[in-house]
C-alpha positions as CSV (number, residue, x, y, z in Angstrom):
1,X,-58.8,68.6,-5.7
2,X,-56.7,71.1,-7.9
3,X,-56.5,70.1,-11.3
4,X,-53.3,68.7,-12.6
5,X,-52.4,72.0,-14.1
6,X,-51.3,73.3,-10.6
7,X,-48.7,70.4,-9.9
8,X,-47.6,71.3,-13.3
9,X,-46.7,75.0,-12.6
10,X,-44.4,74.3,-9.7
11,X,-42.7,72.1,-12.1
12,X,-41.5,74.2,-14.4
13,X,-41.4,77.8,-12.7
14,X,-37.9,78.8,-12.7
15,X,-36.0,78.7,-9.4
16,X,-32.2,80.1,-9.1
17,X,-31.4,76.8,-8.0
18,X,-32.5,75.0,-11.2
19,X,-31.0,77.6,-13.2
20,X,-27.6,77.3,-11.1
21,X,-24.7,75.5,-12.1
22,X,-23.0,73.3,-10.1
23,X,-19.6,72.4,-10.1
24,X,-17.6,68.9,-8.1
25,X,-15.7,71.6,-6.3
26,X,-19.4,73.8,-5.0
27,X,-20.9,70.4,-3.9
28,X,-18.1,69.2,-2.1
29,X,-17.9,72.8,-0.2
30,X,-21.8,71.9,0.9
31,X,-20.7,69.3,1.8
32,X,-18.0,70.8,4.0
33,X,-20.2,73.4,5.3
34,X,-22.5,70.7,6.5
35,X,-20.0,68.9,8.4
36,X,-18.7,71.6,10.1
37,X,-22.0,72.3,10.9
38,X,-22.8,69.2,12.4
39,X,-19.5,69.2,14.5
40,X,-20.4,72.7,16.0
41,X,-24.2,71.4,17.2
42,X,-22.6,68.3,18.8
43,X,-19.9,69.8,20.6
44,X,-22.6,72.7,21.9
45,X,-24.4,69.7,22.8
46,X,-21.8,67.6,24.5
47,X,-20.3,71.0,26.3
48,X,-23.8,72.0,27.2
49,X,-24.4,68.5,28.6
50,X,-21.6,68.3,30.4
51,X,-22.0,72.1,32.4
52,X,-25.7,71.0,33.6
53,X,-23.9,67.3,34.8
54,X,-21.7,69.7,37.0
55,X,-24.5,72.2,37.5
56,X,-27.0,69.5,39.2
57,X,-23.9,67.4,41.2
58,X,-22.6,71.1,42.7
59,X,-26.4,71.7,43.5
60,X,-26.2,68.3,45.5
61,X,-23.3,69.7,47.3
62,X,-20.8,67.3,45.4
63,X,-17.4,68.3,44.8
64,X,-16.1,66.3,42.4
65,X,-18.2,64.9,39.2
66,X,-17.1,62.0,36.3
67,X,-17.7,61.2,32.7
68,X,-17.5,58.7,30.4
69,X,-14.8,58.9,27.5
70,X,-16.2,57.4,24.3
71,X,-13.4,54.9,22.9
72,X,-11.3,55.9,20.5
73,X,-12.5,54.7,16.8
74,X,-16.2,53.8,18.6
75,X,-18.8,55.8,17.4
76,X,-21.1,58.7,18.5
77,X,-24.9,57.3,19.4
78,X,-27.4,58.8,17.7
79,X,-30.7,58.8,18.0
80,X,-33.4,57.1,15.1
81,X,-33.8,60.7,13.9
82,X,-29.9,60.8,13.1
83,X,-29.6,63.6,15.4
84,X,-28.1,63.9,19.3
85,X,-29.7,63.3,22.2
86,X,-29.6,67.0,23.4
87,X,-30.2,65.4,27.4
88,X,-28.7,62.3,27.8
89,X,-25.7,62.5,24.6
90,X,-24.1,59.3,25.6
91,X,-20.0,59.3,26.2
92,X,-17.8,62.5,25.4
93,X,-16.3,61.5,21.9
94,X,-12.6,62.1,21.9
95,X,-12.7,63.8,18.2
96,X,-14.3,66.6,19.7
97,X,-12.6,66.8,23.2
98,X,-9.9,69.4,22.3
99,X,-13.6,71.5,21.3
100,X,-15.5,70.7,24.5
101,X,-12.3,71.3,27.2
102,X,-11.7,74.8,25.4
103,X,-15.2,75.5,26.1
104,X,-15.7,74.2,29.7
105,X,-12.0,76.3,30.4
106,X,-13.9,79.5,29.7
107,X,-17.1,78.3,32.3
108,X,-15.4,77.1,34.8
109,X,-11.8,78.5,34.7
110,X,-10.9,77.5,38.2
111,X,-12.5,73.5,38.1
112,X,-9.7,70.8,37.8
113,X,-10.2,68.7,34.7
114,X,-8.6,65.3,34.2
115,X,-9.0,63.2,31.2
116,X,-7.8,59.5,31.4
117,X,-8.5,56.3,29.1
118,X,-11.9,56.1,30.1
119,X,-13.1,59.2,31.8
120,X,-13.2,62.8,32.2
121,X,-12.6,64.3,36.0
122,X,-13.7,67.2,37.6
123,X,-13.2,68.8,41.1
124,X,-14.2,71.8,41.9
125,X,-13.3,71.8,45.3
């Protein structure tokens, strides 16, 4: 077992971060940086979910395909891990639906999409 000199280096050997000040307005701009952060993965994730969904039904010869619309105010399921689900996400949040339709528009430029109260609609025929 090391002796307890070891455990006392990594205390005190200088870092850049201990020897960095930081201000209300730098931590609040982490913070920022991580939410945006966290919007961009789950609307890759939702938008990516949603192009395999009309991948597989077109591969089944479908035409048309439907999604569930997460209510407005409800929140987004996560898993325990606090992150998404990256193959079964749950309902398309409508925070992020502005996000995911610009995507899908540049995929599939020429598929219908229809967004109601409870449900996004796609035909591709």
């Amino acid at each position: 077992m090391p002796s307890q000199s070891i455990y006392g280096a990594i205390l005190y050997r200088p870092s850049s971060r201990k020897e960095t000040i930081f201000t209300k307005d730098m931590l609040r701009d982490m913070q920022a940086e991580y939410k945006d952060t966290v919007e961009e993965n789950e609307i890759r994730i939702f938008t990516n979910y949603i192009m395999e969904c009309i991948l597989e039904c077109a591969n089944m010869g479908k035409s048309q395909m439907s999604l569930p619309i997460l209510k407005k105010g409800a929140l987004i399921a996560h898993m325990s891990n606090g992150l998404l689900d990256k193959y079964e996400p749950g309902p398309i949040p409508q925070v992020y639906m502005t996000q995911i339709l610009q995507n899908l528009k540049i995929k599939f430029p020429d598929t219908e999409i229809l967004i109601n109260e409870t449900a996004m609609l796609f035909d591709w025929s």
